[in-house]
C-alpha positions in Angstrom: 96.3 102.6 106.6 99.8 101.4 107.8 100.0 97.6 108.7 101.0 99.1 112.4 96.6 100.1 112.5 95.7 97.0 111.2 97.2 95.3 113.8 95.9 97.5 116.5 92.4 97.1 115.2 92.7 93.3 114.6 93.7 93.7 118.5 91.6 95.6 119.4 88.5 94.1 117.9 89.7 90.5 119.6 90.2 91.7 122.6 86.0 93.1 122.4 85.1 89.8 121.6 86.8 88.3 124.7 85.3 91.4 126.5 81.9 90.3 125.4 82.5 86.5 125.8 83.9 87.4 129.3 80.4 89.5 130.0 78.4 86.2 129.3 80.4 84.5 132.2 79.8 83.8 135.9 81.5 87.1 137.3 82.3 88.2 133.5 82.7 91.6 132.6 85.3 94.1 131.8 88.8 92.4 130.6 90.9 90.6 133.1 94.3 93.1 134.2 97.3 91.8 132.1 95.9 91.1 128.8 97.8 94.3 127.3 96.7 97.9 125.9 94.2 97.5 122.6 93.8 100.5 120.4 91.6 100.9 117.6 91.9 104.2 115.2 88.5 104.7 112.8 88.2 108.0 110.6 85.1 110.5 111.9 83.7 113.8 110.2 84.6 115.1 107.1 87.6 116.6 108.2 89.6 113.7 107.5 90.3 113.4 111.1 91.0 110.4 113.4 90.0 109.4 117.0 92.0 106.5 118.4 90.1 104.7 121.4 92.8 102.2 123.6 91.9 99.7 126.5 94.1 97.7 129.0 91.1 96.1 130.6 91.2 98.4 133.3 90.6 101.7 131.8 89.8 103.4 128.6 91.3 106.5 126.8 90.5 108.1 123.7 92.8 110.3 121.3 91.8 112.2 118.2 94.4 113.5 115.7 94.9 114.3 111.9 96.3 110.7 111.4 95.7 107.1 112.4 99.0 107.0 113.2 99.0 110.1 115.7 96.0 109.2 117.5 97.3 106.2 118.0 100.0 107.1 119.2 98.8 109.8 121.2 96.9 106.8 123.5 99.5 105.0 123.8 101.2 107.6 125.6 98.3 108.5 127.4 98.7 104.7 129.1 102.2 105.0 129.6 103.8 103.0 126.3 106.0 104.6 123.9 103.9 106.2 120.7 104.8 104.9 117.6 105.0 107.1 114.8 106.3 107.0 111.3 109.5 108.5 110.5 110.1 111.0 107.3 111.4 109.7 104.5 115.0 108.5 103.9 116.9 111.8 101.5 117.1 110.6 97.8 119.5 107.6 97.4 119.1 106.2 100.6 116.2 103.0 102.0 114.9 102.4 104.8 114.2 98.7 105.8 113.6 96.4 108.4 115.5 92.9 108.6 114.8 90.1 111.1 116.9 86.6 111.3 114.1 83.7 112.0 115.5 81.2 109.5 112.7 78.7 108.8 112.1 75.7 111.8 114.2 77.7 114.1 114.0 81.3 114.8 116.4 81.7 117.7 115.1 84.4 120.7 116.9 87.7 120.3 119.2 86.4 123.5 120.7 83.9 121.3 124.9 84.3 121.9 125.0 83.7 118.2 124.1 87.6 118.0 126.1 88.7 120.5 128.7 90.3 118.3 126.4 91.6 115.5 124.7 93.5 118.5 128.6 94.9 119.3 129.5 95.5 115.7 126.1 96.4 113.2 126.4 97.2 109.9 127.1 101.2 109.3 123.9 102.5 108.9 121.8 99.8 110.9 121.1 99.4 115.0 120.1 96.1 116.2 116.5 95.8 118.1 114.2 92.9 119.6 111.4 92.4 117.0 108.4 90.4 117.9 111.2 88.3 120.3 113.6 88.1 117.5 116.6 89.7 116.3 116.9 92.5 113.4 118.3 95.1 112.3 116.4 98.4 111.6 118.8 100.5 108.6 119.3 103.1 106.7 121.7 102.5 104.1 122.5 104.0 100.3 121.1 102.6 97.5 119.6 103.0 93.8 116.9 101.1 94.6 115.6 99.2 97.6 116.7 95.8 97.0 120.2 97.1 96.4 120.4 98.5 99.8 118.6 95.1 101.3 121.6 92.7 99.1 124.2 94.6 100.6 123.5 94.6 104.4 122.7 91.0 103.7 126.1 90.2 102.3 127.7 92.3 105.0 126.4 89.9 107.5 126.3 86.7 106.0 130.4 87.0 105.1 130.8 88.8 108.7 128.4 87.0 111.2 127.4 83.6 109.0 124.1 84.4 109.3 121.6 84.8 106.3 118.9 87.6 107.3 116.0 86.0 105.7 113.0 88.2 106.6 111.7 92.1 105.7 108.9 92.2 108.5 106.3 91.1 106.0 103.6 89.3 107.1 101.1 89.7 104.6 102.7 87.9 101.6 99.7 87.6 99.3 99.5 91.7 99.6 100.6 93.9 96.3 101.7 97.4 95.7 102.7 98.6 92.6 104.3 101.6 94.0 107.7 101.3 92.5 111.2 100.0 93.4 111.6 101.3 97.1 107.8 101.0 98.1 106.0 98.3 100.1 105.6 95.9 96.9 109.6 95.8 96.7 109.5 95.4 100.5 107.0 91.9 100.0 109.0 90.9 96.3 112.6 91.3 99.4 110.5 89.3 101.4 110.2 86.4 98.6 113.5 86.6 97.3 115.1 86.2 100.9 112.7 83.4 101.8 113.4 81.6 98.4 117.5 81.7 99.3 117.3 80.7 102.7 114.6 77.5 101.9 115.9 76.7 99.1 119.6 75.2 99.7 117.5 73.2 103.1 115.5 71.5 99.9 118.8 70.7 98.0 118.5 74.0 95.5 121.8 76.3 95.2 121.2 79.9 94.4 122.4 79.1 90.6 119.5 76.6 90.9 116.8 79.2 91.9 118.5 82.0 89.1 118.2 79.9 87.1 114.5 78.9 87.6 113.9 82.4 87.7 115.7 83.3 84.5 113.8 80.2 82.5 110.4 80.7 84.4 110.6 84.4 83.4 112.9 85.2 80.7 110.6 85.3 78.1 108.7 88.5 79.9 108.6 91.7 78.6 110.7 94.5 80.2 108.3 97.1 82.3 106.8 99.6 79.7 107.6 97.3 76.9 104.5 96.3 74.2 
């Protein structure tokens, strides 16, 4: 399931609890107004079908679809919010990605002046967006492989803006995928890499530092498919 359900469902499933808490209460009940639309998507029959069920606190609608995804989005839009739903594929020799500035300590709102001319003049291939209050770029850009497409956006704007885009959209770090060079387990190993270079110089570590470490902490692996 995409990370975009698991977040609905973790919602969702909190915002039951406070529903239940709330019912144990003097004048409890159902949710207070304004704490925002829940949805949770769970698989039914064996169709391999999908029935999304979403609550704002005030009232309930429920959605069922061939896909999380669509019957999730398909409440959404039944309360109003735009649907989310995932896009096809890039065409062979182009990625897809996600980047978000929120260097570590900091993470400046997506108001911050600093952007203003990033937001004027993106990167061919990448529009900028608010992201969780933050600012980031969502692109689609050539490349061989997905890091390759990441480097060079990232070297676009650190030479043009002076900022270093540190951040894939990754939250769930200690999560693997081994589903190749453009999948989500190249998405979390971006993730690392981009953490590592933008933490390491505020520790006193260059870049040759941290190739380095790499290079002697790892050398002596074998290459992929190698005995």
């Amino acid at each position: 399931m995409s990370g975009s359900v698991d977040a609905a469902q973790f919602a969702f499933e909190l915002g039951w609890k406070l529903r239940g808490l709330e019912a144990d209460l003097p004048g409890g009940g159902w949710r207070r107004p304004g704490l925002g639309l829940a949805v949770r998507a769970s698989p039914h029959g064996a169709d391999g079908a999908w029935t999304a069920v979403g609550d704002d606190g005030e009232r309930r609608q429920t959605r069922s679809a061939d896909t999380a995804d669509e019957a999730t989005a398909q409440v959404q839009e039944a309360f109003g919010v735009t649907g989310w739903r995932p896009q096809p594929p890039p065409p062979p020799g182009w990625q897809r990605f996600t980047l978000i500035h929120c260097p570590v300590g900091e993470c400046p709102p997506y108001e911050d002046a600093r952007y203003d001319r990033l937001k004027a003049e993106p990167p061919r291939g990448c529009a900028p967006e608010e992201i969780g209050g933050y600012f980031g770029l969502r692109c689609e850009r050539p490349g061989a492989r997905l890091l390759d497409a990441v480097a060079a956006v990232c070297a676009e704007v650190r030479e043009g803006y002076g900022l270093l885009m540190d951040d894939l959209g990754i939250e769930k770090l200690w999560g693997w995928s081994p589903d190749g060079t453009d999948g989500w387990g190249a998405e979390t190993l971006g993730q690392l890499l981009l953490m590592a270079a933008e933490r390491g110089p505020k520790l006193g570590y260059s870049v040759e530092d941290l190739v380095r470490f790499l290079r002697t902490a790892a050398g002596g692996l074998p290459e992929p498919g190698c005995p």
